[in-house]
VOLO-511185 format. One line per field, with one value per residue: residue in three letters; residue number from 0; z, x, y of N, C-alpha, C, O in turn. Coordinates in nm, 4 decimals, decimal comma. Example, Ala and Ser with C-alpha at 12.3 -4.5 7.8 and 13.67 -1.06 7.14 Angstrom:
residuo	ALA:SER
num	0:1
n_z	0,7800:0,7080
n_x	1,3190:1,2850
n_y	-0,5690:-0,2250
ca_z	0,7800:0,7140
ca_x	1,2300:1,3670
ca_y	-0,4500:-0,1060
c_z	0,7800:0,7870
c_x	1,3200:1,2900
c_y	-0,3300:0,0030
o_z	0,8465:0,8039
o_x	1,4236:1,3409
o_y	-0,3319:0,1138
END
This chain:
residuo	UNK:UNK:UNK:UNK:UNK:UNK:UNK:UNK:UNK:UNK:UNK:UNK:UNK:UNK:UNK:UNK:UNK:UNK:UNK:UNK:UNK:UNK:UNK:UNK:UNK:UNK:UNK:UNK:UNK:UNK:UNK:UNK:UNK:UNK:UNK:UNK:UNK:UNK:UNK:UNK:UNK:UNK:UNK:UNK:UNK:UNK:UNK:UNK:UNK:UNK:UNK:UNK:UNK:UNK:UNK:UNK:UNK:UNK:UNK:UNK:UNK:UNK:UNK:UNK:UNK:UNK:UNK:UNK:UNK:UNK:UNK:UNK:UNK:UNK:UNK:UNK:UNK:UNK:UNK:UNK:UNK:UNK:UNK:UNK:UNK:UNK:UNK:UNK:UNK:UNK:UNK:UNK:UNK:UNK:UNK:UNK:UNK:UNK:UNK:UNK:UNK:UNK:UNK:UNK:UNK:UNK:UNK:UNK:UNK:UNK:UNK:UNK:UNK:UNK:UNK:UNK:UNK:UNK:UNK:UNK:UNK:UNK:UNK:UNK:UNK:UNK:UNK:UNK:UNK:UNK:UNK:UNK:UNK:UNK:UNK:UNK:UNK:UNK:UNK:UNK:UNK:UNK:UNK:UNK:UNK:UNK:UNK:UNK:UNK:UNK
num	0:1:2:3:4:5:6:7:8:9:10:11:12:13:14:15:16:17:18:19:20:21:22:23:24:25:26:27:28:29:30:31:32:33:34:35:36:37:38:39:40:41:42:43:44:45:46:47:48:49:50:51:52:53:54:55:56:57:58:59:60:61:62:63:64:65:66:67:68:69:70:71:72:73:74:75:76:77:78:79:80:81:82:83:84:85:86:87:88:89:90:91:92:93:94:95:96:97:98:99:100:101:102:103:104:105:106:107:108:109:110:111:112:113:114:115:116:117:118:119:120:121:122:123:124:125:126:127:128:129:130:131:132:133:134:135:136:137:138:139:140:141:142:143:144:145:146:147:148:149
n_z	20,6743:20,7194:20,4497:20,3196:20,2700:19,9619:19,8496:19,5816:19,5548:19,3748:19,4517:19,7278:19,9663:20,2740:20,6160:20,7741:21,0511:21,3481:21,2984:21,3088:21,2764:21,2961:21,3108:21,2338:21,4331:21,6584:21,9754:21,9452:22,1821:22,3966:22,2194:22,1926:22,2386:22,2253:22,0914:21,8330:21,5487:21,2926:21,2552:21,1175:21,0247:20,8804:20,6108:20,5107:20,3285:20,1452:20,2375:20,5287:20,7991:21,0290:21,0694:21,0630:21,3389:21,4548:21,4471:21,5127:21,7848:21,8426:21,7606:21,9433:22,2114:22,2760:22,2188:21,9783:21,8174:21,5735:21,2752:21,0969:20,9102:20,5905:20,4712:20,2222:20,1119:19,9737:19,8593:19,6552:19,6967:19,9680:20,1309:20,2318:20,4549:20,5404:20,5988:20,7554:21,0694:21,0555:20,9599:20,8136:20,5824:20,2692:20,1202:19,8303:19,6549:19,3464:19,1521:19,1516:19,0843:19,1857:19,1719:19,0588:19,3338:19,4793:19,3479:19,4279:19,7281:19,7104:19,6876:19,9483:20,0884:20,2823:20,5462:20,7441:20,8590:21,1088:21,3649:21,3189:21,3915:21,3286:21,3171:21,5795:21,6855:21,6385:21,3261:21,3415:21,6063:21,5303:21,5323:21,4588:21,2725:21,0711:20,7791:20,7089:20,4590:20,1300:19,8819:20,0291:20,0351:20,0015:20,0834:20,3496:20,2791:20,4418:20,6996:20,5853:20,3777:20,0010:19,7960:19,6134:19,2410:19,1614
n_x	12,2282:12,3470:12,5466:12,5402:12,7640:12,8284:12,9439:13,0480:13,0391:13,2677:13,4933:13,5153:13,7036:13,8215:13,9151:14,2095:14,2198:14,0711:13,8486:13,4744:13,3164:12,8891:12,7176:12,4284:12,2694:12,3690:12,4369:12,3345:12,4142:12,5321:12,7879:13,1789:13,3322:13,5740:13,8617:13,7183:13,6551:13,5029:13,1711:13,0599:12,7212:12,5408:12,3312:12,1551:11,9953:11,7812:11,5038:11,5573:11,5424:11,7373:12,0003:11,9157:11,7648:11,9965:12,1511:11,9728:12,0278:12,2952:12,3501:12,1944:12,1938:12,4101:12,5704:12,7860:13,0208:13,1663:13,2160:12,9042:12,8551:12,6716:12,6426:12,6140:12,3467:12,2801:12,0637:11,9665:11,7550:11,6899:11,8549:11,8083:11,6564:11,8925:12,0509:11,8660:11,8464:12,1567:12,3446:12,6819:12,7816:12,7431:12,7935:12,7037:12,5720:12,6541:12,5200:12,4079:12,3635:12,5123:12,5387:12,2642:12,1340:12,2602:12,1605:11,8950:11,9092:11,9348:11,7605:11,5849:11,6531:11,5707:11,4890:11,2930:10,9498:10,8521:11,0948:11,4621:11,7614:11,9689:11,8070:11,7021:11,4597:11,1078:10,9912:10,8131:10,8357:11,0557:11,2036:10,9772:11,0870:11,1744:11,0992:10,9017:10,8153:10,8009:10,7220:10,6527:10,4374:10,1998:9,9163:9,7411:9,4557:9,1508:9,0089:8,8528:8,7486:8,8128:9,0958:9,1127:9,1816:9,3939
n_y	17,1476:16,8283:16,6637:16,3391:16,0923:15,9487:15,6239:15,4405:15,0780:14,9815:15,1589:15,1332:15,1047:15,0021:15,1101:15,0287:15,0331:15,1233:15,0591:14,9912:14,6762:14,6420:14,3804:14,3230:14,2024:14,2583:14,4168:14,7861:14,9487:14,7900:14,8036:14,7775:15,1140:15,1769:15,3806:15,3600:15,4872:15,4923:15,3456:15,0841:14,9832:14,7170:14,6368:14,3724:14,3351:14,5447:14,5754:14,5266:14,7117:14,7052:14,8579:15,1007:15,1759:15,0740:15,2609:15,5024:15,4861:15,4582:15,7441:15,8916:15,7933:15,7002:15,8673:15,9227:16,0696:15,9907:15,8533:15,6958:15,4338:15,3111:14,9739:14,6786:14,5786:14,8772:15,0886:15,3899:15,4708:15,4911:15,6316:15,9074:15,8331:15,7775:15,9315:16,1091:15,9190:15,9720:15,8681:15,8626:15,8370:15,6210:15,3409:15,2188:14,9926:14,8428:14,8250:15,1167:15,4526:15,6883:15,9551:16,0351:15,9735:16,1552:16,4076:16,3730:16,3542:16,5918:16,7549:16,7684:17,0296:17,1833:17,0743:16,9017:16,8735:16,6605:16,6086:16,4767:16,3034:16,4968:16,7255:16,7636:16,8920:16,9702:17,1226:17,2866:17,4249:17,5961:17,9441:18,2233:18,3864:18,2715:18,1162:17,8655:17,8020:17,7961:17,9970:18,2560:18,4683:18,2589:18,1504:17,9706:17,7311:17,7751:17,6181:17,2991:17,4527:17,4238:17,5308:17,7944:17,8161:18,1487
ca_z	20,6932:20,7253:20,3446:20,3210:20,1508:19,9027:19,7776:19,5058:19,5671:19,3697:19,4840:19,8920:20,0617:20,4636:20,6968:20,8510:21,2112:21,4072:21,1984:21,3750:21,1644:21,3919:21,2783:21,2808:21,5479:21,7752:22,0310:21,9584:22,2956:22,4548:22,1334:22,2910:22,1108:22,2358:22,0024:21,7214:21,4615:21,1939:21,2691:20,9698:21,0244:20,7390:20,5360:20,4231:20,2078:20,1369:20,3411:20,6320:20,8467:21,1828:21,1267:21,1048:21,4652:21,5199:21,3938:21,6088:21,9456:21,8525:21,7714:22,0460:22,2922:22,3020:22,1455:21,8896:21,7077:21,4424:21,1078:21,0490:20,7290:20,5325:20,3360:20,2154:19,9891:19,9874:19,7381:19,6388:19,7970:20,1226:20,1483:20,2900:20,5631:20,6375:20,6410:20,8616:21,1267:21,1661:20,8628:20,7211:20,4702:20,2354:20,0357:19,7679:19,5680:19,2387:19,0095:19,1849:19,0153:19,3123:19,1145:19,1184:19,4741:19,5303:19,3294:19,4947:19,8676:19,6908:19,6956:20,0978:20,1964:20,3331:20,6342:20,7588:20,9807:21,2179:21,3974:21,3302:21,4644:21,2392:21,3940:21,6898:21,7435:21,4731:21,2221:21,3516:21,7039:21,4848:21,5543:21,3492:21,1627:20,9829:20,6864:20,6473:20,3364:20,0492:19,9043:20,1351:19,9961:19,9683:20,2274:20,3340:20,2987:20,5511:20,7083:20,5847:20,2342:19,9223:19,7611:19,4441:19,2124:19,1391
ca_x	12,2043:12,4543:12,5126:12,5729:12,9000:12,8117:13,0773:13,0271:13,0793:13,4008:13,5629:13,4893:13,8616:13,7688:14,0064:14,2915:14,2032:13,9439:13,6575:13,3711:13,1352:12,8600:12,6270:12,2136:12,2159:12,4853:12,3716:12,4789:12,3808:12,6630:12,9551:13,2501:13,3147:13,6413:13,9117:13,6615:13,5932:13,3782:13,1208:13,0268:12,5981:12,4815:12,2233:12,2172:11,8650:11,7692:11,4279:11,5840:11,5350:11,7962:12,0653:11,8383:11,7675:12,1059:12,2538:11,9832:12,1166:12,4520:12,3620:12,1166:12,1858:12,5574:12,6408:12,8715:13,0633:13,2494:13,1182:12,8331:12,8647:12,6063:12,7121:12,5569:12,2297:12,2054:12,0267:11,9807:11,5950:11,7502:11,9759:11,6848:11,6588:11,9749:12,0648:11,8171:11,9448:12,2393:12,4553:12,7598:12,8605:12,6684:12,8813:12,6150:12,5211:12,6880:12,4347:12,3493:12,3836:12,6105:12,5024:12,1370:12,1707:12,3145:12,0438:11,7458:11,9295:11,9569:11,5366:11,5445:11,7553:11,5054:11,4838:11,1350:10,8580:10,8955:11,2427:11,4897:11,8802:12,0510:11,7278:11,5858:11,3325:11,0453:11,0188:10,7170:10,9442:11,1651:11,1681:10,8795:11,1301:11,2169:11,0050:10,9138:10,6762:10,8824:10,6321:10,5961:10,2813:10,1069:9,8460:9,7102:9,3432:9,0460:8,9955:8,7404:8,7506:8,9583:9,1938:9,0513:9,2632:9,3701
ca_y	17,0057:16,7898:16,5862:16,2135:16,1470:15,8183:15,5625:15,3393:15,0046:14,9660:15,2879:15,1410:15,0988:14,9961:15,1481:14,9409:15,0216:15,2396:15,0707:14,8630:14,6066:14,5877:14,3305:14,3320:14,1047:14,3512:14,5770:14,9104:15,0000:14,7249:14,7982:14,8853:15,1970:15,2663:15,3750:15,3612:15,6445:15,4621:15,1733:14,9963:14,8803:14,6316:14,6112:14,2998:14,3246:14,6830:14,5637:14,5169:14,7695:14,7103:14,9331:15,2395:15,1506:15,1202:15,4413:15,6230:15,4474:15,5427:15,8815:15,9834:15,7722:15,6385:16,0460:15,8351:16,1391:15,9350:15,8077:15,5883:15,3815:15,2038:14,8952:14,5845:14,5997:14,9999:15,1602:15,5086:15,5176:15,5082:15,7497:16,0215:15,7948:15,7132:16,0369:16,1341:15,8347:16,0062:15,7766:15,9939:15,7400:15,5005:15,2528:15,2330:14,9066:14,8220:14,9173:15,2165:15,5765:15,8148:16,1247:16,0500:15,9893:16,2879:16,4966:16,3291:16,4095:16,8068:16,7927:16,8120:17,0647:17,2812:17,0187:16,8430:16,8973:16,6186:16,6064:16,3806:16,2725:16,5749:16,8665:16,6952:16,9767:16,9614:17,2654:17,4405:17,4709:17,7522:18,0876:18,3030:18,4617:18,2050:18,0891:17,7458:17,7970:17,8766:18,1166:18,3524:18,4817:18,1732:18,1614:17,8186:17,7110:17,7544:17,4406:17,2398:17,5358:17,4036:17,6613:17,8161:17,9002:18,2490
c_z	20,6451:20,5955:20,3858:20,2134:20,0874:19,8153:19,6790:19,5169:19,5265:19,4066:19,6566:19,8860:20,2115:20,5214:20,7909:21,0292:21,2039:21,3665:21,3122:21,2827:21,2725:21,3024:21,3352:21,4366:21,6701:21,8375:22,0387:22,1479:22,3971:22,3832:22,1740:22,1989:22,1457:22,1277:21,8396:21,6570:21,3676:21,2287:21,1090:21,0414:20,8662:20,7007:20,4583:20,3357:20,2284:20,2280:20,4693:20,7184:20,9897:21,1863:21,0957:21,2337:21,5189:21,5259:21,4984:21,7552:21,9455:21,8783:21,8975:22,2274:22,3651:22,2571:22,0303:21,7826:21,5724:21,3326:21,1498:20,9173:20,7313:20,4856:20,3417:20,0748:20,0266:19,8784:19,7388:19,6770:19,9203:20,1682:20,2353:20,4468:20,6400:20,7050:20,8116:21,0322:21,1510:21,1067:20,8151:20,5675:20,4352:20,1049:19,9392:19,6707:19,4515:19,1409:19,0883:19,1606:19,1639:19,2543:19,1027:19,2573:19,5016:19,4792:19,4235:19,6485:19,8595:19,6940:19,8136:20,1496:20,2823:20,4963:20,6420:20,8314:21,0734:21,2448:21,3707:21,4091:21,4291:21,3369:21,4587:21,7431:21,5824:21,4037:21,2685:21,5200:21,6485:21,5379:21,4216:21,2848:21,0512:20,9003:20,7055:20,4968:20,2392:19,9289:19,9817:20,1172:20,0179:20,1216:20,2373:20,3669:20,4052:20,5997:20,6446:20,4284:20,1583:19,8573:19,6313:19,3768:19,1048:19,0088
c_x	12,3270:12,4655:12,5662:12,6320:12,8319:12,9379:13,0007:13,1022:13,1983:13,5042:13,5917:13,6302:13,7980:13,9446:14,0710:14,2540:14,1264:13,8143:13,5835:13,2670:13,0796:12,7231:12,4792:12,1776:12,2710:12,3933:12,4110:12,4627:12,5335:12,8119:13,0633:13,3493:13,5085:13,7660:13,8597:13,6107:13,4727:13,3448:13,0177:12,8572:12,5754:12,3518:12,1882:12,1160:11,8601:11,6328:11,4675:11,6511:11,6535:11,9053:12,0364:11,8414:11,8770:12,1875:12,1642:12,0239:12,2723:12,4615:12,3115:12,1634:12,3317:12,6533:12,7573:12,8964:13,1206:13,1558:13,0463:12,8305:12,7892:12,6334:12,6007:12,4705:12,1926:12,1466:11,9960:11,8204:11,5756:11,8508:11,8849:11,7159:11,7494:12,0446:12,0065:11,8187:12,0371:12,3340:12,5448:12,7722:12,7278:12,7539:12,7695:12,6219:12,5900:12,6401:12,3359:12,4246:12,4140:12,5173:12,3275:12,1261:12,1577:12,1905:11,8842:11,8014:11,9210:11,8091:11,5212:11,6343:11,7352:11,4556:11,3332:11,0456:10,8611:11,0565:11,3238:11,6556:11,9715:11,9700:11,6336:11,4615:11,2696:11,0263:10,9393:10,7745:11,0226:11,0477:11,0799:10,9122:11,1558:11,1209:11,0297:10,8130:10,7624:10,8196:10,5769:10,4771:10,1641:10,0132:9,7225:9,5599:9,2396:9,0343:8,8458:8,6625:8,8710:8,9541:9,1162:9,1402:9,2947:9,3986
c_y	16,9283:16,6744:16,4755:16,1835:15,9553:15,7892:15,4729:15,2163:14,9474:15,0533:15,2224:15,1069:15,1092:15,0241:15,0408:14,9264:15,1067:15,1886:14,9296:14,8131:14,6021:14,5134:14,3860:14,2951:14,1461:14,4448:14,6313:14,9537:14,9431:14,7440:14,8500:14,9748:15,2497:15,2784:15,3863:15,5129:15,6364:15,3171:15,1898:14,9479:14,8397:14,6095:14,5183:14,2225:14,4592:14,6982:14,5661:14,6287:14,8022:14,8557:15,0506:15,2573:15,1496:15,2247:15,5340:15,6206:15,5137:15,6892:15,9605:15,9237:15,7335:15,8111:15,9903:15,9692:16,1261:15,9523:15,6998:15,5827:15,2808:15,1156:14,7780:14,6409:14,7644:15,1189:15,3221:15,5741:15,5151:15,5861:15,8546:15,9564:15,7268:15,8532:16,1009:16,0794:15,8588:15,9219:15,9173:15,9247:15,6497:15,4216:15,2078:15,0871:14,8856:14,8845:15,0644:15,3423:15,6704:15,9140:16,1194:16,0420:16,1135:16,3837:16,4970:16,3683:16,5583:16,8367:16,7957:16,8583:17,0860:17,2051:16,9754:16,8781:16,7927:16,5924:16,4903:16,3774:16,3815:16,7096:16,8336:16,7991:16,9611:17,1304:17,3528:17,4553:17,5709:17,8270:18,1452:18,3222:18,3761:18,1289:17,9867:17,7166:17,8550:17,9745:18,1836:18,4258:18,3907:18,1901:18,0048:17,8368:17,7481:17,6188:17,4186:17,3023:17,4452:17,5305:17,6810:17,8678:18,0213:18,2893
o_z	20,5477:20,6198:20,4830:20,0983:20,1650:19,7460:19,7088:19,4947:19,6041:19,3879:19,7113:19,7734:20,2546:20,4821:20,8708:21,1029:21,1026:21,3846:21,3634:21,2300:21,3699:21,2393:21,4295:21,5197:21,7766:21,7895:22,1030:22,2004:22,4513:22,4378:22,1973:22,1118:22,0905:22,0641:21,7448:21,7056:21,3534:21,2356:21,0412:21,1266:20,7652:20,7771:20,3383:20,2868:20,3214:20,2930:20,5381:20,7216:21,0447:21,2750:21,0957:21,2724:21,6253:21,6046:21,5650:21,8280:22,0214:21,9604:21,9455:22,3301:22,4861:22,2705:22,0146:21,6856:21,4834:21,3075:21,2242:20,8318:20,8094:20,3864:20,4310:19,9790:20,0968:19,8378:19,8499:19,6819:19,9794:20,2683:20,3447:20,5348:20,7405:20,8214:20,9193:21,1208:21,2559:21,1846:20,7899:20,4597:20,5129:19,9948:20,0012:19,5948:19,4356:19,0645:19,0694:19,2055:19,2340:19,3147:19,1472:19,2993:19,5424:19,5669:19,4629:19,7051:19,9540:19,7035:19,8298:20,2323:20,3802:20,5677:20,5532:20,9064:21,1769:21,1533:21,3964:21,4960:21,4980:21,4116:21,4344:21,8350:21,4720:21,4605:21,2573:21,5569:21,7336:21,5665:21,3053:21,1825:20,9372:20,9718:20,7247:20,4586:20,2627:19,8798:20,0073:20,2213:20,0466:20,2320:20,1503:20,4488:20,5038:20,5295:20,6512:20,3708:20,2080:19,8528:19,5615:19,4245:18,9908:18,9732
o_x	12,3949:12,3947:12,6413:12,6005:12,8008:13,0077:12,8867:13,2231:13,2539:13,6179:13,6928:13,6696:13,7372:14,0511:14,0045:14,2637:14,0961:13,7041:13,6268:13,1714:13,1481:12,6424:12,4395:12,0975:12,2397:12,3089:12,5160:12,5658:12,6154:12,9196:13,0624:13,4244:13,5570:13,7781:13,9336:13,5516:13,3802:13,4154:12,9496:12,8735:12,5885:12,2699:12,1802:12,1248:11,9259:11,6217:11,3850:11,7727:11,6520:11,9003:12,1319:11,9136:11,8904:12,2757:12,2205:12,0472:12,3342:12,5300:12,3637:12,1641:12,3542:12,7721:12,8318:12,8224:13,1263:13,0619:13,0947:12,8138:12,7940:12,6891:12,5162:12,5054:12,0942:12,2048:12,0080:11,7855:11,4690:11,9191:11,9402:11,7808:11,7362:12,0790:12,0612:11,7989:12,0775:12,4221:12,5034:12,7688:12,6397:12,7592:12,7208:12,7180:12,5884:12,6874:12,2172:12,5388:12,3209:12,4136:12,2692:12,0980:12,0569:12,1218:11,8048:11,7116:11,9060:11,7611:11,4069:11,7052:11,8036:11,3862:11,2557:11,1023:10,8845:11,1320:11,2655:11,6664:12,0734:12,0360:11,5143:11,3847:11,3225:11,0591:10,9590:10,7085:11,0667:10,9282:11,1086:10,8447:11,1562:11,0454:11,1474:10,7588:10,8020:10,9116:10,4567:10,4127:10,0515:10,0475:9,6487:9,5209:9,3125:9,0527:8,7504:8,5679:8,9763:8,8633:9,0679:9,1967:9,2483:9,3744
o_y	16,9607:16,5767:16,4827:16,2137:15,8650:15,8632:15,4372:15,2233:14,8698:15,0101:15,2664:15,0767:15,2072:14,9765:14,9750:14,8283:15,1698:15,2405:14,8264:14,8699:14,5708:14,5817:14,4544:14,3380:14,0930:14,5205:14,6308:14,9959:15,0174:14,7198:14,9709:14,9308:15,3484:15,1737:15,4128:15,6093:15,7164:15,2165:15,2667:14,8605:14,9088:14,5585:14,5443:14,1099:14,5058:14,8021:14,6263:14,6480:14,9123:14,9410:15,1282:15,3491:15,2101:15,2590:15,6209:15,7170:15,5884:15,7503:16,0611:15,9915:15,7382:15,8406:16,0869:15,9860:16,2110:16,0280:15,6144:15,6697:15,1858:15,1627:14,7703:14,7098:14,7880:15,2195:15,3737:15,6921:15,5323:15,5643:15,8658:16,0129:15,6568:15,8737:16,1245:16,1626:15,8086:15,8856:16,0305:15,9842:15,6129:15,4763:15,1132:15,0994:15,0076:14,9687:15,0912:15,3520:15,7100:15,9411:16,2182:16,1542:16,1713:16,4360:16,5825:16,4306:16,6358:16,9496:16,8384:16,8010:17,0562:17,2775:17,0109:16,9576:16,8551:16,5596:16,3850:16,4639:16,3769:16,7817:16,8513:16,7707:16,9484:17,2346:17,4738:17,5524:17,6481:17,8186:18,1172:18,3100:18,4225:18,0631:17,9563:17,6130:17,9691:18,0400:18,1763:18,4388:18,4311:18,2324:17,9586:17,9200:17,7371:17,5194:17,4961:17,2485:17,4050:17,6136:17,5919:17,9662:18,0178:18,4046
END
C-alpha cells in the first residue's frame, strides 16, 4: 500500500513550476493538467469535504499520475482518508504531530474490505490463498450464535 508522505506545515516549500492550486470551487474534471506534476486541493476547514471528491476524479477518472497534495486545515484524522482518495502528500496543520500521523496510517496496512482509489477491487475479490483474517485459526461465529469463549 502505497504510504502518504506528511509535511509539517513549517517544513512545506511549494514548487516553482509544475504545481496546480486547484480550488474547492474548480472542476477537476475541466483542470488543464498539462505540464503539471503536483496539484495542490485545499482544505480550507478540516470539515470540508470537496477535495476528497476531487482527488478521486483526478485519480479514477482524469488517470492523474502526479502528486496530490493536501494543504489548508489538515489534520492527522484525515490522513486514512486521504490516503485512500488517492492524496500522496499532506502538508499537515501546525499543531499537528507528523509522527503520530504516521503511526496511526501503520494500523492499516493490511488494506480494507471495501475498495478504494489505491485497491479498486474489494478484499473478499482476492484470491483464496491469501488470508484476510489475521488469525488464521480463528473461525467466525454461526450466524445468529455469539462466540463463546474458549
Amino acid at each position: 500500500m502505497t504510504t502518504l508522505t506528511l509535511i509539517h506545515a513549517g517544513d512545506y516549500q511549494p514548487e516553482a513550476s509544475g504545481r496546480l492550486v486547484l480550488g474547492n470551487d474548480q472542476d477537476a474534471l475541466q483542470a488543464d493538467l498539462a505540464g503539471i506534476s503536483v496539484v495542490e486541493l485545499q482544505f480550507p476547514a478540516h470539515t470540508d469535504g470537496r477535495a476528497y471528491s476531487q482527488a478521486l476524479l483526478l485519480r479514477r477518472r482524469r488517470s492523474f499520475p502526479g502528486t496530490l497534495r493536501a494543504t489548508g486545515d489538515v489534520l492527522i484524522d484525515q490522513l486514512l482518508q486521504m490516503q485512500r482518495c488517492g492524496f500522496n502528500q499532506a502538508v499537515l496543520r501546525a499543531d499537528q504531530d507528523a509522527a503520530h500521523g504516521q503511526r496511526l496510517l501503520a494500523l492499516f496496512t493490511q488494506g480494507y474490505y471495501q475498495g478504494d482509489v489505491l485497491q479498486p477491487e474489494p478484499r473478499f475479490t482476492a484470491n483464496a490463498d491469501e488470508s484476510t483474517i489475521d488469525d488464521a485459526s480463528a473461525t467466525p461465529p454461526a450466524i445468529g450464535h455469539a462466540r463463546t469463549p474458549s
